[in-house]
Structure formats: structure tokens, C-alpha cells
C-alpha positions as CSV (number, residue, x, y, z in Angstrom):
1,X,0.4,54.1,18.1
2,X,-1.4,57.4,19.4
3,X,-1.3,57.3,23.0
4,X,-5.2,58.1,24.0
5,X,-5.2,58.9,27.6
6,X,-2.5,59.2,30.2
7,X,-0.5,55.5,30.9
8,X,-1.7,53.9,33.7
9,X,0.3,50.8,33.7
10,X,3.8,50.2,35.8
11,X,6.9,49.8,33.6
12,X,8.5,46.1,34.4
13,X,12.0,45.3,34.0
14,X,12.2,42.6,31.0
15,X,16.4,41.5,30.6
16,X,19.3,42.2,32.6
17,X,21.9,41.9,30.2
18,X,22.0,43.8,27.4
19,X,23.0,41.3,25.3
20,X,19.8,39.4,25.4
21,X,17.6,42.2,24.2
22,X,15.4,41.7,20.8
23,X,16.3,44.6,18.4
24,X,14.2,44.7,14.9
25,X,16.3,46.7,13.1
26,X,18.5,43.6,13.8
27,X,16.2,40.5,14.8
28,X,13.9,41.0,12.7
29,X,13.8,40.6,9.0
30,X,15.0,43.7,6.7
31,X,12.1,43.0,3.9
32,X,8.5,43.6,4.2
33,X,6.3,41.1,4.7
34,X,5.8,39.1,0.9
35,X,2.1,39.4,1.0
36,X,0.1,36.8,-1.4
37,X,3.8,35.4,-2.5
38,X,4.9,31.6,-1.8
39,X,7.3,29.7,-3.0
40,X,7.0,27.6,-6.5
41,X,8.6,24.2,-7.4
42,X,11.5,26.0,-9.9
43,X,12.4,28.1,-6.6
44,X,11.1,31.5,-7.7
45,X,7.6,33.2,-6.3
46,X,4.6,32.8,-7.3
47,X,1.1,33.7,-7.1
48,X,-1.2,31.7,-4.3
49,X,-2.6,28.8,-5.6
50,X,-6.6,28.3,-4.2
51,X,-5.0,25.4,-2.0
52,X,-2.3,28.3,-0.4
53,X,-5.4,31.3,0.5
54,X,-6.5,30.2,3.6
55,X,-2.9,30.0,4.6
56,X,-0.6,32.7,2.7
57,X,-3.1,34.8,1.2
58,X,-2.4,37.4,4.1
59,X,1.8,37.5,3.8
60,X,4.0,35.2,6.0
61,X,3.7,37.6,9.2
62,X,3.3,34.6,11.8
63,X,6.0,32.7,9.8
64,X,8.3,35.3,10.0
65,X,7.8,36.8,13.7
66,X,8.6,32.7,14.5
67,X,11.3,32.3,12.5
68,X,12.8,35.7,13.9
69,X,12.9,34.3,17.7
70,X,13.8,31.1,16.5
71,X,17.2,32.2,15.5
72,X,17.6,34.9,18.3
73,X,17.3,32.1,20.7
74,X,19.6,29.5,18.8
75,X,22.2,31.7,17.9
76,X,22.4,33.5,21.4
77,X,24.5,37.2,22.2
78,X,26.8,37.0,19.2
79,X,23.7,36.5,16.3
80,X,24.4,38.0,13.0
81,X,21.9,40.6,11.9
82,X,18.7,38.4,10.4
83,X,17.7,42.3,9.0
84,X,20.7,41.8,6.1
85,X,19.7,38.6,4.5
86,X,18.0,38.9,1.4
87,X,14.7,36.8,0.6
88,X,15.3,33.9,-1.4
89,X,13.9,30.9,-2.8
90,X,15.0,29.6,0.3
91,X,14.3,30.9,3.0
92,X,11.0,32.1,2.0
93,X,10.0,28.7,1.9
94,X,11.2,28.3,5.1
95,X,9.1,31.3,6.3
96,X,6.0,29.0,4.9
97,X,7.1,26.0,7.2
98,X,7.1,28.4,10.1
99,X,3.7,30.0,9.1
100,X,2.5,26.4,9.1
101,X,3.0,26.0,13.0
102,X,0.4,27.7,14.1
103,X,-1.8,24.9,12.7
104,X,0.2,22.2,14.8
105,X,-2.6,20.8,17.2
106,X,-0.9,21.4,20.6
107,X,0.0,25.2,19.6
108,X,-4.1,25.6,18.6
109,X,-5.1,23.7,22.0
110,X,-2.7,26.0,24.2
111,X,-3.4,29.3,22.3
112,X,-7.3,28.5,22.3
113,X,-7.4,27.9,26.0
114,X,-5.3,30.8,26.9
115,X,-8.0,32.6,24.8
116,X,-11.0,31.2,26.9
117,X,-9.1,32.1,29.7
118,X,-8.6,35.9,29.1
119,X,-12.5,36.0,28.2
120,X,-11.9,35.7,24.4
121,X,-8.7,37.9,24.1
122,X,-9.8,40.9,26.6
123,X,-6.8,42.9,26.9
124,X,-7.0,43.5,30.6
125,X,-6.4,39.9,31.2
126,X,-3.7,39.9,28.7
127,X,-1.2,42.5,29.0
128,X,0.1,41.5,32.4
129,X,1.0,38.1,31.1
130,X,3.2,38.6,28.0
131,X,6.3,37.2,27.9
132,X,9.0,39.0,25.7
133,X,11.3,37.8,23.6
134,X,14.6,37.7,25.9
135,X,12.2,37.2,28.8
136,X,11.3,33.7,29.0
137,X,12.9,30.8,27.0
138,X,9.4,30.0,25.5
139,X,8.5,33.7,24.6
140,X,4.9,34.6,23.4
141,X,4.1,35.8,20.0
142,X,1.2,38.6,20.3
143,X,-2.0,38.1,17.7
144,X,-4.6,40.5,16.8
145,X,-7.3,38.7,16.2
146,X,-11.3,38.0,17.1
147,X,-12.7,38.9,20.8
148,X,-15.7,37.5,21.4
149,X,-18.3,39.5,19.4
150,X,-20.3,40.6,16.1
151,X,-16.5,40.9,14.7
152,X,-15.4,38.1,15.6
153,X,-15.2,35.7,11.8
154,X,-13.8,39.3,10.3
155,X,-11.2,40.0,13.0
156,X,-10.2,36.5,12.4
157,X,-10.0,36.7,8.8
158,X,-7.5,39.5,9.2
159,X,-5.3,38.2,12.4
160,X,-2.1,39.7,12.5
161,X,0.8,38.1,14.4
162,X,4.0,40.4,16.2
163,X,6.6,40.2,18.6
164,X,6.9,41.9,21.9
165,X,10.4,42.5,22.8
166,X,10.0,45.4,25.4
167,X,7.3,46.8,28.0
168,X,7.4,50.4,29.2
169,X,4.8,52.0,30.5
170,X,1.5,51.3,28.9
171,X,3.3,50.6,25.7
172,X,4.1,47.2,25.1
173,X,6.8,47.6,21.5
174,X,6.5,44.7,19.1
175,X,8.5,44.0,15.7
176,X,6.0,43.7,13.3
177,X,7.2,42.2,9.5
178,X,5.0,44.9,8.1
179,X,7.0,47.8,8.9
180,X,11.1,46.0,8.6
181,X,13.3,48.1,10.8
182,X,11.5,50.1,12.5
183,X,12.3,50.4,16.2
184,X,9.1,52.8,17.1
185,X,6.4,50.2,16.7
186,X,4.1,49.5,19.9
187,X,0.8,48.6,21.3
188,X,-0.7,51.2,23.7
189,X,-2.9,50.4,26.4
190,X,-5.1,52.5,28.5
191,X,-7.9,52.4,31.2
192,X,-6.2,50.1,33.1
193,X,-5.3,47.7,30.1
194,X,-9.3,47.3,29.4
195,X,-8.1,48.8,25.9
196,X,-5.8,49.1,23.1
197,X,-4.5,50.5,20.0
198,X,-2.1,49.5,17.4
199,X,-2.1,50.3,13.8
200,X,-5.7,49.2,12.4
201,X,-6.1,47.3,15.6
202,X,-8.3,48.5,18.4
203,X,-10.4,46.9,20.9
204,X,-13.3,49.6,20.3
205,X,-13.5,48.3,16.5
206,X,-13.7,44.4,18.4
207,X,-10.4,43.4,18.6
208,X,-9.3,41.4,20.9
209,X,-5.5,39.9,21.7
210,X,-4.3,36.0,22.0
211,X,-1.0,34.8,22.9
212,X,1.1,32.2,21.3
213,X,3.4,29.9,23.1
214,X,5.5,27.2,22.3
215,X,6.7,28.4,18.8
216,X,10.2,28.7,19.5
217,X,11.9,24.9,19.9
218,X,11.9,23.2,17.0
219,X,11.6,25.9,14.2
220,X,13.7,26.0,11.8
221,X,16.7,29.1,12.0
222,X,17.2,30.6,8.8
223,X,21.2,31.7,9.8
């Protein structure tokens, strides 16, 4: 989140009405991401089973950026705030049912040729594409993930899924379920978008960036 050279990118205007705009302090979910938690058949939490790794074992971070634009899309300008309910039973395992989409065949086939296209998640060819959430109706969720290098089985090993709500600048800001609440978060770019930083993430360690569509319809809402 440390800006490393001077932005070089234009600003674009994302939403018109105000009422459409993607808050995490209020769209997104008020708990931390439950990493290596899913739900057990009395309704409590429990460890991950060796079935559940592949799929839990790094939190619920795609499931819960999905189900967050899920229900800011179905419940429109008048949305309760997502950020005050309390993780349950219930709806964490319907953050696991939304993790699982990103496993449904069309969503791999589009996000894997979207990769090939932007030359294995380069950021230059990314950036100007992402749709934000109260931009399109079939927004993009933003992963960090493998580019195509020596990195690439460990950067996928460690993916991390967010949601971009607003572009300004060189700074694209995201909610991410890792930090609840916080309106501050965002990805910088810089040398013309051929780079980026976020958190852990940068493209000079070999990461790279994919976007994934077609998320929204369908999901389940949690309000």
C-alpha cells in the first residue's frame, strides 16, 4: 500500500449515484476472514478435515468477497449493513458454498482464458479492464495469484481473492476479508501499470493478477 513512484495512471469515473457505491465498512463482512475453520455437521466450527485443505485451508476469502457482491447487488440502494452480522453456523457454511464457485467449470474456463489473454496475469494488461463492484452488473473479483514464472505453483498455493470497488489514480481500493472494515485498503500501480503492490503481493516477487467474472448471479445472499 506504499506508493513507489509518482501515479501515472488517469483516474476514471466508476458510479454516478451515490447510492450504488460498494463501502467495506458496510458491504463487506465485519469479522476477519475464519482461516482453517469450516463448518461441522452439529453446526459449530471445526478444524479442516484432509478432504477440506485444498479448499479452506487458506480462510473463506473468495467465498466471502462473492457472497459480499452477491448481496450488494440483490438487495440494491437500501442494503442493511452485511459488516453487523455475526458469523454463525449458518452463514459460514454458506461462505463455503460461495468459496466453492470458483471451481464451477465455466467460472475456471472464463478466468483461465482471461489469464492467457493478459499474458499470465501481467498487470499492464489488467488494470485497464477491471470492473468494480457498482460498475458493471457482472463485476470482477480481483486474485493474486501465479504469473507465468519460477513462482508460479507457490503464488498459486497462496492466491488471495478481493474486491475492487473504486479506481483513483494509480490505486485501484479493494475490500479485502483480511482486514474487516477497513476503508484504506488498495492496490498501487506504477510504471505505467507494468507493476504492483498490495500487502505481501508484488509483481517483483512474481505475482501476477487474474480476474473473476460471473460470480455474482446465482450466489447465495446471506441478508
Amino acid at each position: 500500500m506504499v506508493s513507489r513512484e509518482e501515479p501515472c495512471l488517469p483516474s476514471r469515473a466508476l458510479t454516478t449515484d451515490p447510492t450504488t457505491n460498494f463501502d467495506p465498512a458496510h458491504d463487506g463482512f465485519g469479522f476477519p476472514n475464519p482461516v482453517g475453520w469450516a463448518p461441522n455437521r452439529t453446526g459449530g466450527g471445526a478444524l479442516l478435515g484432509p478432504l477440506d485443505a485444498l479448499v479452506y485451508e487458506k480462510g473463506l476469502c473468495f467465498g466471502m468477497v462473492v457472497a459480499s457482491l452477491a448481496t450488494f447487488y440483490a438487495a440494491g440502494p437500501r442494503r442493511p449493513p452485511l459488516a453487523e452480522l455475526p458469523l454463525t453456523a449458518n452463514l459460514l457454511e454458506a461462505l463455503c458454498e460461495c468459496q466453492l464457485r470458483q471451481f464451477q467449470p465455466r467460472v475456471v474456463l472464463t478466468t483461465v482464458l482471461d489469464w492467457l489473454a493478459s499474458g499470465g496475469g501481467r498487470p499492464e494488461r489488467v488494470f485497464g479492464r477491471i470492473r468494480a463492484a457498482g460498475e458493471s452488473p457482472d463485476p470482477h473479483v480481483l486474485c493474486f495469484g501465479p504469473a507465468l514464472n519460477r513462482r508460479f505453483f507457490s503464488c498459486f498455493a497462496r492466491a488471495h481473492a478481493v474486491v475492487p470497488y473504486r479506481v483513483e489514480g494509480a490505486r485501484v481500493y479493494v475490500y479485502d476479508p483480511n482486514y474487516p472494515r477497513d476503508r484504506g485498503r488498495f492496490v498501487e500501480f506504477w510504471r505505467g501499470g507494468a507493476q504492483f503492490a498490495y500487502d505481501g503481493f508484488r509483481s517483483r516477487e512474481g505475482w501476477g493478477i487474474a480476474l473473476v467474472r460471473g460470480v455474482v448471479r446465482g450466489a447465495p445472499k446471506v441478508f
